[in-house]
TIFI-217101 format. One record per residue (C-alpha): residue number from 0; residue in one letter; chain; x negated, y negated, z. Coordinates in steps of 0.25 Angstrom, whole numbers, always signed. Last residue first. Layout:
// residues N
{k:NUM&r:a&c:A&xx:X&yy:Y&zz:Z}
...
***
This chain:
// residues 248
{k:247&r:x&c:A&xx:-11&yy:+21&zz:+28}
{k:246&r:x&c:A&xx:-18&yy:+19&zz:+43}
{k:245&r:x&c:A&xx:-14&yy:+14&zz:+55}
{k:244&r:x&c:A&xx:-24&yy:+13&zz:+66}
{k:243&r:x&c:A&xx:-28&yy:-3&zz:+63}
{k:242&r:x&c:A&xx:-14&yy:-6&zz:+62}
{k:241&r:x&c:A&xx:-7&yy:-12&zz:+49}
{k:240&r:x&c:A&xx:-3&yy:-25&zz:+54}
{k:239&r:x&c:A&xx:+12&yy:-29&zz:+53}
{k:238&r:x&c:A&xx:+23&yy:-33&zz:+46}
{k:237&r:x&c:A&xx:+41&yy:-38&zz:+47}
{k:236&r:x&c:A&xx:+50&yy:-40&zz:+34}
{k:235&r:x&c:A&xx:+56&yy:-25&zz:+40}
{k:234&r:x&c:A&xx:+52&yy:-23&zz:+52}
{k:233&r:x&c:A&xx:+40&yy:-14&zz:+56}
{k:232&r:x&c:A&xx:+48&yy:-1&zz:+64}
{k:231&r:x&c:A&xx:+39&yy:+8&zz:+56}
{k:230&r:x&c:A&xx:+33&yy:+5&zz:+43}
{k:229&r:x&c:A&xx:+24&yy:+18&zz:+43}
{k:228&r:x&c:A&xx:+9&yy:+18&zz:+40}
{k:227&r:x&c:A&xx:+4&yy:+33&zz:+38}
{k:226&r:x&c:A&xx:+4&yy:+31&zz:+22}
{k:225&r:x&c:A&xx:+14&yy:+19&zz:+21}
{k:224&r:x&c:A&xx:+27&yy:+21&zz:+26}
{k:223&r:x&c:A&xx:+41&yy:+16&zz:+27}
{k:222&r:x&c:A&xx:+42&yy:+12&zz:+12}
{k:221&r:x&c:A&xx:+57&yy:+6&zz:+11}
{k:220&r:x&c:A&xx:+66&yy:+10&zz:+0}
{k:219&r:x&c:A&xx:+82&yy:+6&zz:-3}
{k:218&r:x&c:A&xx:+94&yy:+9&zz:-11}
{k:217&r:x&c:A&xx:+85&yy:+17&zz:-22}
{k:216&r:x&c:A&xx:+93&yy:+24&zz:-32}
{k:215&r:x&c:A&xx:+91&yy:+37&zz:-35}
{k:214&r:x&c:A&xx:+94&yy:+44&zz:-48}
{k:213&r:x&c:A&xx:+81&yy:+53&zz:-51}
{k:212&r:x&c:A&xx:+72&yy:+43&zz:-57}
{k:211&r:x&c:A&xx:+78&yy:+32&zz:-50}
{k:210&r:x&c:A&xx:+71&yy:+37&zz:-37}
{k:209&r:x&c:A&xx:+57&yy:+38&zz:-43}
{k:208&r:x&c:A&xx:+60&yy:+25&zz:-48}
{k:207&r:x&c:A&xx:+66&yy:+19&zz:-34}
{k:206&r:x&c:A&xx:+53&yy:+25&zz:-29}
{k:205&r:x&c:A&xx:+41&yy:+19&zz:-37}
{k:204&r:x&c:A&xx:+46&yy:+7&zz:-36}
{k:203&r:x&c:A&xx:+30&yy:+1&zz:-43}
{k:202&r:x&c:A&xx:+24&yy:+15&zz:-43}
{k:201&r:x&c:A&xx:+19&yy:+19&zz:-27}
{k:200&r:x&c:A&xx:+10&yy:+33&zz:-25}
{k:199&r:x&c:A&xx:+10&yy:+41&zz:-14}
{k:198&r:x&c:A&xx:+25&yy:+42&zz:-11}
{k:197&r:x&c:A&xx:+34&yy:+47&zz:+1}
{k:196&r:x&c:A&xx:+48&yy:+44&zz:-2}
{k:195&r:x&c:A&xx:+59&yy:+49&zz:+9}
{k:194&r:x&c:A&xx:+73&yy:+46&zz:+4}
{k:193&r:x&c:A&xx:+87&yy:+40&zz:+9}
{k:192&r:x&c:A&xx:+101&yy:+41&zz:+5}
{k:191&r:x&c:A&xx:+105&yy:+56&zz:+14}
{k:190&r:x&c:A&xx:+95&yy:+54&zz:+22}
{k:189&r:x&c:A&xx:+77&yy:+57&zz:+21}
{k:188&r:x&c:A&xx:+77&yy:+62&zz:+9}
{k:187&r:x&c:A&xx:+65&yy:+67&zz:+2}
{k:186&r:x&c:A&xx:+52&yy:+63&zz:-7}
{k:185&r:x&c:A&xx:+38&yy:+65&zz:-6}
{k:184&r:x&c:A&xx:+31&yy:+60&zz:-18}
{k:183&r:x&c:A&xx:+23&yy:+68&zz:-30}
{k:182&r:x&c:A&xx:+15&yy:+58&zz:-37}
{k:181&r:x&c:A&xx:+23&yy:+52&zz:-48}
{k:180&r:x&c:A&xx:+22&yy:+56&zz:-62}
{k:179&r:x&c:A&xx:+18&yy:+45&zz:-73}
{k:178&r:x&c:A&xx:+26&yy:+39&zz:-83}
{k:177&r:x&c:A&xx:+30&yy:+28&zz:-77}
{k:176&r:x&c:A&xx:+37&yy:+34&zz:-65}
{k:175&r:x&c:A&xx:+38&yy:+52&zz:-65}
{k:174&r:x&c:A&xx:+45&yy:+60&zz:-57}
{k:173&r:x&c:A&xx:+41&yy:+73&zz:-52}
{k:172&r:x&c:A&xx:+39&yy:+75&zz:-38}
{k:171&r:x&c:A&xx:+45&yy:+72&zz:-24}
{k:170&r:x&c:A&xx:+55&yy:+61&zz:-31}
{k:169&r:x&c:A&xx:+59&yy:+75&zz:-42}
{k:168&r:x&c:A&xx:+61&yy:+84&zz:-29}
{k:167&r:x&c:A&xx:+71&yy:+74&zz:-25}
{k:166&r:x&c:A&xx:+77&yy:+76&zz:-38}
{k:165&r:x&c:A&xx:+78&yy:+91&zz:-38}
{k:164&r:x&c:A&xx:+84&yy:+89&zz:-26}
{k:163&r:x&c:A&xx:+94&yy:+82&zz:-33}
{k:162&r:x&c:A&xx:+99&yy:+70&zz:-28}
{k:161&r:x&c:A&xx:+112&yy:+70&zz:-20}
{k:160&r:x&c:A&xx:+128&yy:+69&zz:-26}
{k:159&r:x&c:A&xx:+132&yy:+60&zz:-38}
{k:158&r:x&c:A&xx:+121&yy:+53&zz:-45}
{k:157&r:x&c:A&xx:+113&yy:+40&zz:-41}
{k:156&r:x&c:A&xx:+107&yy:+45&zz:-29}
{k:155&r:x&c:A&xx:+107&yy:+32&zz:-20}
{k:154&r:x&c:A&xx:+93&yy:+29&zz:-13}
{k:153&r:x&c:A&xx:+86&yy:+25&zz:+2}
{k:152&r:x&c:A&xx:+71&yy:+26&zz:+1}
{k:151&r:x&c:A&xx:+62&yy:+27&zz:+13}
{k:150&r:x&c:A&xx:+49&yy:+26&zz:+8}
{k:149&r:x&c:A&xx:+35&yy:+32&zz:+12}
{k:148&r:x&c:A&xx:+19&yy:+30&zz:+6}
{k:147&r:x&c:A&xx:+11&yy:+39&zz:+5}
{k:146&r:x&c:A&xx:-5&yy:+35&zz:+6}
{k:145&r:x&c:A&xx:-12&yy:+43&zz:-5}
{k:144&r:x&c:A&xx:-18&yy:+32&zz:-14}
{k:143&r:x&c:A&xx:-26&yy:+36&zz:-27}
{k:142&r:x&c:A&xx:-23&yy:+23&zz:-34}
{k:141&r:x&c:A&xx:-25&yy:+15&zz:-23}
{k:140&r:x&c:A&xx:-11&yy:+8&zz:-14}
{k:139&r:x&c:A&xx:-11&yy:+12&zz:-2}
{k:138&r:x&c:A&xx:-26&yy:+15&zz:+3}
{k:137&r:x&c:A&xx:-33&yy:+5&zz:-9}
{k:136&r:x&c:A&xx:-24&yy:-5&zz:+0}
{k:135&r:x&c:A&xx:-28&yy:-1&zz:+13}
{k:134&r:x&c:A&xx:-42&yy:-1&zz:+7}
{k:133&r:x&c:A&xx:-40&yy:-16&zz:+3}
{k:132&r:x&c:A&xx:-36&yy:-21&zz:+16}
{k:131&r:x&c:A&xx:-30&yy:-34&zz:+15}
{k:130&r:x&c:A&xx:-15&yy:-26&zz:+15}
{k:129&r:x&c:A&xx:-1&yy:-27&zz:+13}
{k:128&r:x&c:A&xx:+7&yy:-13&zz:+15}
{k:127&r:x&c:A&xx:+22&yy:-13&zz:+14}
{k:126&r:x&c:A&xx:+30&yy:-5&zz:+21}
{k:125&r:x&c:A&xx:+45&yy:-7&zz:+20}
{k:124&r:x&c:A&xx:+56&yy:-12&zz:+10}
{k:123&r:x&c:A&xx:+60&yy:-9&zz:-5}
{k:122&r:x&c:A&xx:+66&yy:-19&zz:-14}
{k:121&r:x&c:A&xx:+54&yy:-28&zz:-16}
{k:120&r:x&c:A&xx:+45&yy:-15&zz:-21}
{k:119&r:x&c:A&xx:+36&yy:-10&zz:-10}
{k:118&r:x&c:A&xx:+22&yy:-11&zz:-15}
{k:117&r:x&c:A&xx:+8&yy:-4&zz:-11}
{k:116&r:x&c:A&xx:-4&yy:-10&zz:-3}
{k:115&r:x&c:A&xx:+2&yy:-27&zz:-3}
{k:114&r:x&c:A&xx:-10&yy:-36&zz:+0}
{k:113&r:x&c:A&xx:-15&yy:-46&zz:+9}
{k:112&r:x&c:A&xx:-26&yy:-52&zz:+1}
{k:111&r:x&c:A&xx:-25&yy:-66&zz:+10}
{k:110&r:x&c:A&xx:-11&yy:-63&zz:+20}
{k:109&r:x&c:A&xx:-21&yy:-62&zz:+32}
{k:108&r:x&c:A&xx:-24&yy:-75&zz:+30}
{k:107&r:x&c:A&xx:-10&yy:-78&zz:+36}
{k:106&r:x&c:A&xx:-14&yy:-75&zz:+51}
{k:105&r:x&c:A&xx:-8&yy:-63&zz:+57}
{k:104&r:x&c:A&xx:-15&yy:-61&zz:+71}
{k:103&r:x&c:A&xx:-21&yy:-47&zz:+72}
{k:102&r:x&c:A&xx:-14&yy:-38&zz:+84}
{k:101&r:x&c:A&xx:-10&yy:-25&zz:+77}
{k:100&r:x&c:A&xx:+2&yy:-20&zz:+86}
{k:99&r:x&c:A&xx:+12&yy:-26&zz:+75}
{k:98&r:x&c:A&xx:+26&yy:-26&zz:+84}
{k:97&r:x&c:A&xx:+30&yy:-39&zz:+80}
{k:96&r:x&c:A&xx:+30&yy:-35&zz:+67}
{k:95&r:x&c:A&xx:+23&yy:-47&zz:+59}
{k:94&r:x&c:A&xx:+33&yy:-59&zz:+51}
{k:93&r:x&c:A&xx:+29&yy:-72&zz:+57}
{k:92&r:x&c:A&xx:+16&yy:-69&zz:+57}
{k:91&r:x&c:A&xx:+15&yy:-69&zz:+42}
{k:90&r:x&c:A&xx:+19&yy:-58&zz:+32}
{k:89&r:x&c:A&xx:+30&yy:-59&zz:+25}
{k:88&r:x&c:A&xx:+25&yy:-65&zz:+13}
{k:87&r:x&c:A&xx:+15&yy:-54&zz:+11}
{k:86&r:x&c:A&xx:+28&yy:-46&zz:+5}
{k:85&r:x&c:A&xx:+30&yy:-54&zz:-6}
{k:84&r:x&c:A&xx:+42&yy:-64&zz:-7}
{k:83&r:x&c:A&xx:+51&yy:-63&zz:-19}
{k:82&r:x&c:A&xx:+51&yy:-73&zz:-30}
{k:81&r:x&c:A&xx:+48&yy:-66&zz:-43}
{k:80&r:x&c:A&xx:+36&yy:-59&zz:-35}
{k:79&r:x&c:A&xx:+28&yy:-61&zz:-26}
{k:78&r:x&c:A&xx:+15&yy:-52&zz:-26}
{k:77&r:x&c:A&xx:+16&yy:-41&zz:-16}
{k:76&r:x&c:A&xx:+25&yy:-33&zz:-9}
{k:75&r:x&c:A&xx:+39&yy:-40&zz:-15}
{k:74&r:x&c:A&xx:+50&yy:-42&zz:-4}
{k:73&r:x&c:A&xx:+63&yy:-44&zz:-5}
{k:72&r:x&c:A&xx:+67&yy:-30&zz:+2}
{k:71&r:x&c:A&xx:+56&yy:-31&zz:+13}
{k:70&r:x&c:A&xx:+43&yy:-26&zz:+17}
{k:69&r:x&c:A&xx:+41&yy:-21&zz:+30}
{k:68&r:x&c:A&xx:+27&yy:-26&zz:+31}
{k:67&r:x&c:A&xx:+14&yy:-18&zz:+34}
{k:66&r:x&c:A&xx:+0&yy:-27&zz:+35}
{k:65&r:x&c:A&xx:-14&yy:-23&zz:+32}
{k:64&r:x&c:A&xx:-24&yy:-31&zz:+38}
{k:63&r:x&c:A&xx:-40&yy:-37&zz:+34}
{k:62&r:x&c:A&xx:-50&yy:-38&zz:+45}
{k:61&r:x&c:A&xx:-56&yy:-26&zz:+46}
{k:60&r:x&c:A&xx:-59&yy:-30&zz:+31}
{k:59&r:x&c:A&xx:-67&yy:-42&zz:+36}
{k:58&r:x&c:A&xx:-73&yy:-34&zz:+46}
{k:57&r:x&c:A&xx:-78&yy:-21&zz:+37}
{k:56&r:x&c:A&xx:-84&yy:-31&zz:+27}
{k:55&r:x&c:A&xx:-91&yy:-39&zz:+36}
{k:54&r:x&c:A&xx:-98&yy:-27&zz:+41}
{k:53&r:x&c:A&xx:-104&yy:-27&zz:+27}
{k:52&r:x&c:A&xx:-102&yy:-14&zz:+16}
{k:51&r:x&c:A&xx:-109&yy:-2&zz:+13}
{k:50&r:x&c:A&xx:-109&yy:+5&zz:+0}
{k:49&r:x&c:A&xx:-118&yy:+17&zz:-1}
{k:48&r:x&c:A&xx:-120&yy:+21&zz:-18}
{k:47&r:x&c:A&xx:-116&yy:+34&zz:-21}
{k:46&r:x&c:A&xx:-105&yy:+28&zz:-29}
{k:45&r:x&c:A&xx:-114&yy:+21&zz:-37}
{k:44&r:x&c:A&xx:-113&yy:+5&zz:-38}
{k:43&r:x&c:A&xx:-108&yy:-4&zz:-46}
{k:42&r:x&c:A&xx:-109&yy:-20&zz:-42}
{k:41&r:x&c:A&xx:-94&yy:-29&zz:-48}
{k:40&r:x&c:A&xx:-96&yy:-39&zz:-38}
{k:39&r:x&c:A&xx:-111&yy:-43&zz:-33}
{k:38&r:x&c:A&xx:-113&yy:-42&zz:-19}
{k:37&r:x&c:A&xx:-122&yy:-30&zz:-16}
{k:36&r:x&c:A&xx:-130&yy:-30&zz:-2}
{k:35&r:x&c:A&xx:-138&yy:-17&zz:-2}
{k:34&r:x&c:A&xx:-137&yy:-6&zz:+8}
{k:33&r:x&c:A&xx:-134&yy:+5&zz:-4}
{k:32&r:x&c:A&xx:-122&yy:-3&zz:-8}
{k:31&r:x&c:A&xx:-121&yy:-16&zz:+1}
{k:30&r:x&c:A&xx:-106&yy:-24&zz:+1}
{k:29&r:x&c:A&xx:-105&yy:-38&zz:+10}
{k:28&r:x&c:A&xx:-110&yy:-47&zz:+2}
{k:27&r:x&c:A&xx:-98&yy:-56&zz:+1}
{k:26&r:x&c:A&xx:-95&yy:-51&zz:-13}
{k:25&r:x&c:A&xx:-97&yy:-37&zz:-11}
{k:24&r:x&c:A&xx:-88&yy:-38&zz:+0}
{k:23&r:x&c:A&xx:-77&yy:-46&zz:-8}
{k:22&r:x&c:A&xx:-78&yy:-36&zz:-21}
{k:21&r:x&c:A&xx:-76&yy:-26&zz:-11}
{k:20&r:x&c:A&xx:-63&yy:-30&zz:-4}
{k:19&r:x&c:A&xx:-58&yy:-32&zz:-20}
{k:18&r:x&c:A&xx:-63&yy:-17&zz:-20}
{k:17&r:x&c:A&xx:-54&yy:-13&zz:-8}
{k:16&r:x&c:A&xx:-63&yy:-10&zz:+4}
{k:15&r:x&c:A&xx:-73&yy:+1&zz:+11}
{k:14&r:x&c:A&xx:-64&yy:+15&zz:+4}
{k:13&r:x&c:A&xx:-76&yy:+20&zz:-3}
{k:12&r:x&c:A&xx:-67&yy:+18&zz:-16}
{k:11&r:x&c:A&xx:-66&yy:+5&zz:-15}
{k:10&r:x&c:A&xx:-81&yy:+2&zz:-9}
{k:9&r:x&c:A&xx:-85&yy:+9&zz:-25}
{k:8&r:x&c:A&xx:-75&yy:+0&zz:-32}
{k:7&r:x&c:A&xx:-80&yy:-11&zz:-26}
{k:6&r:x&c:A&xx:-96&yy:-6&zz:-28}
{k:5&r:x&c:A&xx:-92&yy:-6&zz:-42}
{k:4&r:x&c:A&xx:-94&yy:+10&zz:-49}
{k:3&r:x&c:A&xx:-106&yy:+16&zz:-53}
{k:2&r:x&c:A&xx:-105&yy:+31&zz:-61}
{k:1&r:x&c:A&xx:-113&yy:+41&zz:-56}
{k:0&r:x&c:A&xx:-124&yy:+47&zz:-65}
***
């Protein structure tokens, strides 16, 4: 017999919301399995099972945005930390691209559950993702995620002469963090002092470690893309909406 799983869980992994989004709607009344009303939290349910949820549902998530900033140096993505300013503090109307096509109004309440979908450590720069969305979030940051993510990565080879090829190949695939192999990336030079990453996956400085490993020193990183989101011409310290016909 087929195992029941929460109804949150279950509207997770049909891709209708986050499960904290889930828990809200169930709550509000606004969840029905097999046509019927349910609104108590914690309800399992068979995979079978149809889960449909409320109009209201769709047009309040409608109305929830995803922002892209040009993170600074200085600047921690989420929480702050030991005095540094987090990422969402940059956000006001004050601070958004003059040249965002997206025509909603910021207003602050937009910042409520505004939340970062993958990190950029404080000394890199670039595209950060803070979102309201919870399937934009699952998107990026879930465990099974296979949006690539793109850095520009200026290093110094700490031994006389060029890296190895046999090196490069070893960033490609091969090298090992915490005890676990990395999923194979796609690594090359771009210029005499700069790299190409392309990653699928993303360990707390995941690339200055993968650079130490085989005697690089990373002068500077900036992620330049998300998935088929690009940073563009979006000013550094600067945001903007992400557009209804962009997608990850």
């Amino acid at each position: 017999m087929t195992e029941q799983l929460r109804l949150s869980k279950r509207m997770s992994e049909l891709g209708l919301c986050s499960r904290r989004e889930a828990d809200e709607w169930i709550a509000r009344g606004w969840v029905r399995v097999d046509g019927k009303v349910i609104s108590e939290l914690g309800t399992k349910i068979f995979p079978e099972q149809k889960v449909t949820v409320e109009r209201q549902a769709a047009a309040e998530q409608s109305k929830r945005v995803t922002v892209l900033i040009n993170k600074p140096v200085g600047i921690v993505s989420g929480q702050a930390e030991d005095g540094y300013q987090p990422a969402i503090g940059l956000i006001n109307a004050e601070t958004r691209w003059s040249e965002c096509k997206v025509e909603n109004e910021f207003h602050p309440t937009q910042l409520r559950s505004l939340v970062p979908a993958g990190r950029l450590d404080i000394d890199s720069v670039g595209l950060l993702v803070l979102t309201q969305d919870g399937r934009i979030a699952k998107q990026l940051i879930g465990e099974h995620t296979e949006v690539e993510k793109e850095y520009l990565v200026r290093v110094a080879y700490s031994k006389p002469g060029r890296l190895p090829e046999k090196d490069l190949r070893l960033l490609n695939h091969g090298l090992s963090l915490d005890g676990k192999k990395l999923i194979p990336a796609k690594v090359r030079w771009q210029n005499e002092d700069q790299l190409q990453f392309i990653l699928k996956e993303g360990k707390k400085r995941q690339i200055r470690r993968m650079c130490e490993l085989v005697g690089l020193t990373v002068l500077g990183l900036k992620r330049v893309r998300i998935g088929k989101v690009r940073l563009g011409n979006l000013p550094e310290g600067q945001w903007r909406y992400l557009r209804e016909d962009e997608g990850f």
